[in-house]
C-alpha positions as CSV (number, residue, x, y, z in Angstrom):
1,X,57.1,42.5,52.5
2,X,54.9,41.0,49.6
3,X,53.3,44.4,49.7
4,X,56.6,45.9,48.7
5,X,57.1,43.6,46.9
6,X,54.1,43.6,44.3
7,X,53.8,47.8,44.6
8,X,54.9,49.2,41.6
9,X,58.4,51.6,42.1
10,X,59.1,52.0,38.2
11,X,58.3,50.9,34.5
12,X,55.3,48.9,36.1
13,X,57.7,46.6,38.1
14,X,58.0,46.5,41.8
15,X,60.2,44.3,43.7
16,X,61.5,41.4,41.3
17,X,58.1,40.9,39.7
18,X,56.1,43.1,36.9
19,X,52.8,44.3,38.0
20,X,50.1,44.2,35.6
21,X,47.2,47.3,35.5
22,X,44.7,45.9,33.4
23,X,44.4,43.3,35.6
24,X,44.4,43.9,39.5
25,X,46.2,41.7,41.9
26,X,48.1,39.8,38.8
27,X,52.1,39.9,39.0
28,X,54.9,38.2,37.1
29,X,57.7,37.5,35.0
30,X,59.2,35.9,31.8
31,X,62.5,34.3,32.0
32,X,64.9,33.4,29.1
33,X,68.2,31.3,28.4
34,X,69.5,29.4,25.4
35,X,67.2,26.6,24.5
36,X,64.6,27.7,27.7
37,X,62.1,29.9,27.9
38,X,59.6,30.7,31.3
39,X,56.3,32.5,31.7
40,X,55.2,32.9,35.2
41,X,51.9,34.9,36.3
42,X,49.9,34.9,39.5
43,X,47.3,36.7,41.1
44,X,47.4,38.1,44.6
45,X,43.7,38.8,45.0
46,X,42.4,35.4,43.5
47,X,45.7,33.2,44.5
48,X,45.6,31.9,40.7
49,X,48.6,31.2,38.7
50,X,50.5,29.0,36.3
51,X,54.2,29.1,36.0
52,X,54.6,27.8,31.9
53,X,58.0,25.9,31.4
54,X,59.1,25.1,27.7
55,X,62.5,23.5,26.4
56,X,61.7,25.6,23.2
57,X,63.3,28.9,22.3
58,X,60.1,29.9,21.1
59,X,58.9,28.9,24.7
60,X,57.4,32.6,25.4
61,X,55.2,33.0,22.0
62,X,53.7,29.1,22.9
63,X,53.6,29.8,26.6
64,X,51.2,32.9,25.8
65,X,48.9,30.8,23.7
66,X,48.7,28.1,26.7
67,X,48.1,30.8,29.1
68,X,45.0,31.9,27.1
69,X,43.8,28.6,27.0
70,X,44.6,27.9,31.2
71,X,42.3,31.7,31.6
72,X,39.4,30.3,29.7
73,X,39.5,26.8,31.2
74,X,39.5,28.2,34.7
75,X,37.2,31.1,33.8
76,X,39.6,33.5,35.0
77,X,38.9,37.3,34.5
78,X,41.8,38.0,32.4
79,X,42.2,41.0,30.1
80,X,45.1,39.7,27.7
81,X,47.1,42.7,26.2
82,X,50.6,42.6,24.6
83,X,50.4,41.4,20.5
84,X,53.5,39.1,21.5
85,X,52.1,35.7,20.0
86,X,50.6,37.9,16.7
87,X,54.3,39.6,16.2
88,X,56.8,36.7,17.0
89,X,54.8,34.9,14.2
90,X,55.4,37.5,11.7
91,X,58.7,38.7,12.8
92,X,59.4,34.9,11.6
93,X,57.6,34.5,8.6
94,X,58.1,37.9,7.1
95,X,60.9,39.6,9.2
96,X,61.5,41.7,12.4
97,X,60.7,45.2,10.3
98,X,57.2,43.7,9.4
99,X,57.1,43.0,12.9
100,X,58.2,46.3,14.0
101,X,55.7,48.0,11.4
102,X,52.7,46.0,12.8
103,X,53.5,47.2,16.4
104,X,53.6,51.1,15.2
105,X,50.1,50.6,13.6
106,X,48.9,49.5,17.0
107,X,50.2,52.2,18.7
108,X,49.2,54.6,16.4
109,X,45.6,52.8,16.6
110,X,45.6,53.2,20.3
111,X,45.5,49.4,20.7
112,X,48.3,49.2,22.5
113,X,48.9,51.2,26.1
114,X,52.3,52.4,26.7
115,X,53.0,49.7,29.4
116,X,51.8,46.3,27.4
117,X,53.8,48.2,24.7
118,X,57.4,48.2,26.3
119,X,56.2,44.4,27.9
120,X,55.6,43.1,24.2
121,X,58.5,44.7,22.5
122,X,60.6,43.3,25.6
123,X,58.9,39.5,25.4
124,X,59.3,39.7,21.2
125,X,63.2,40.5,21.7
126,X,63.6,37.5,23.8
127,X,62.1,35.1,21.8
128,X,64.2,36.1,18.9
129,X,67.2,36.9,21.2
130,X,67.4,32.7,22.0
131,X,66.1,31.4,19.6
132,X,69.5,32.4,16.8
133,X,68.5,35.9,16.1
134,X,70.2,37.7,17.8
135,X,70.3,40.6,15.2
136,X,66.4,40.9,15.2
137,X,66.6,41.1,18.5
138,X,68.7,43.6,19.1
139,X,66.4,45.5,16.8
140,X,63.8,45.0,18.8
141,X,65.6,46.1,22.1
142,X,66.7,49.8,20.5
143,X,63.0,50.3,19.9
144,X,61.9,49.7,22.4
145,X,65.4,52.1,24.2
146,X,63.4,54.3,21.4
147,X,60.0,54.8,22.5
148,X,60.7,54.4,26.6
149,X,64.1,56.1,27.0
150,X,63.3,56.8,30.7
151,X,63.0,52.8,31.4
152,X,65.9,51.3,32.9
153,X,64.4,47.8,32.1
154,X,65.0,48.4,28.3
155,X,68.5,49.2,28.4
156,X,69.1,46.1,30.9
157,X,67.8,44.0,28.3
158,X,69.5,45.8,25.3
159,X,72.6,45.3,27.4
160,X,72.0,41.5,27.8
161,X,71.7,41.2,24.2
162,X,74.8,42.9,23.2
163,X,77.2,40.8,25.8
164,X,75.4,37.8,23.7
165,X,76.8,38.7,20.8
166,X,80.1,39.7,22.1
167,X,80.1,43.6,21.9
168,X,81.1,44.2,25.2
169,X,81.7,48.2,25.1
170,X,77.9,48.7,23.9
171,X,76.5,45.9,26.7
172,X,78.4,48.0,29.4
173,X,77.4,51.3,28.2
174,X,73.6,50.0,28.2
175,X,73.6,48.1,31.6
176,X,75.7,51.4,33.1
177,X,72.7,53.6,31.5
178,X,70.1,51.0,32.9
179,X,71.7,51.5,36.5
180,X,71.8,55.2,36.2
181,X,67.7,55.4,35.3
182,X,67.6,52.2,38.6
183,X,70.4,52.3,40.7
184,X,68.4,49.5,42.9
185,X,68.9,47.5,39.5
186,X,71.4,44.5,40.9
187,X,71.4,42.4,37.6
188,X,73.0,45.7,35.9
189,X,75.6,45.6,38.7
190,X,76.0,42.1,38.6
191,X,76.3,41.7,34.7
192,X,79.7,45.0,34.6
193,X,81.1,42.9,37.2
194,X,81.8,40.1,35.0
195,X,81.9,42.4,32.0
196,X,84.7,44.1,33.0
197,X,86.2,41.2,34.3
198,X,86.7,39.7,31.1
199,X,87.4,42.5,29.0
């Protein structure tokens, strides 16, 4: 079962948990809600992990800077990619678009593979989707719908941010798009349930 479980079935995720291929054996997931943010990695070929808890909504952004400093500590052989720290900085002290223009010049660069980009853009749009800005981050989100169409986890979170700011018909249509790409995706179902519920 954790075999399934950490084997990679689509977008670089495999059973609850995002596998990571610059560095083998290491698995995890960021979590988000309104004032709390979560960073949880681990490693199933060392056993090495930290699970980063903040009561911040900039909890993601500090947890990656801890997490640096836990790999060095420990002397862990951790390739960091993702410029999430670097562009939730500027997206906040120069705006989402300078932000958004940074990430393009990495691409374009070649500094940033296709699967840290889609994990950054993802990582950015939660920080800025609870911490109040929620319009940033739904700019985020359609990039990154943009660049990886064929990803159901972008429209799952492009649908989360949409139901957050009340827009119902757009969250649907994204989560119903996400489950279409995943049908195995059971926050998609989970999240129409209670959409149409309440509509």
């Amino acid at each position: 079962m954790t075999e399934q479980m950490l084997t990679p079935v689509m977008d670089g995720a495999g059973l609850g948990f995002f596998v990571e291929k610059e560095n083998p054996g290491q698995f995890g997931h960021d979590g988000a809600d309104e004032g709390f943010q979560a960073l949880l990695t681990m490693n199933s070929e060392t056993g090495k992990g930290v699970a980063i808890m903040a009561a911040s909504d900039n909890g993601i952004t500090l947890a990656n800077y801890v997490l640096r400093g836990v790999a060095q500590e420990y002397s862990w052989n951790y390739k960091f990619g993702g410029p999430l720290p670097m562009m939730g900085t500027l997206a906040r002290a120069r705006g989402v678009e300078a932000a958004l223009d940074r990430y393009a010049e990495m691409r374009k660069a070649g500094e940033l593979p296709a699967d840290q980009a889609e994990r950054s853009l993802n990582q950015l749009g939660y920080s800025l989707l609870y911490s109040g800005h929620e319009k940033d981050a739904i700019a985020v989100f359609q990039r990154n719908v943009q660049e990886f169409p064929q990803s159901s986890n972008v429209y799952d979170s492009l649908g989360e941010a949409y139901a957050k700011v009340g827009e119902k018909d757009l969250a649907i249509a994204n989560y119903e798009e996400s489950l279409q790409l995943d049908p195995k995706n059971q926050n998609a179902v989970e999240r129409l349930k209670k959409l149409r519920e309440t509509k």
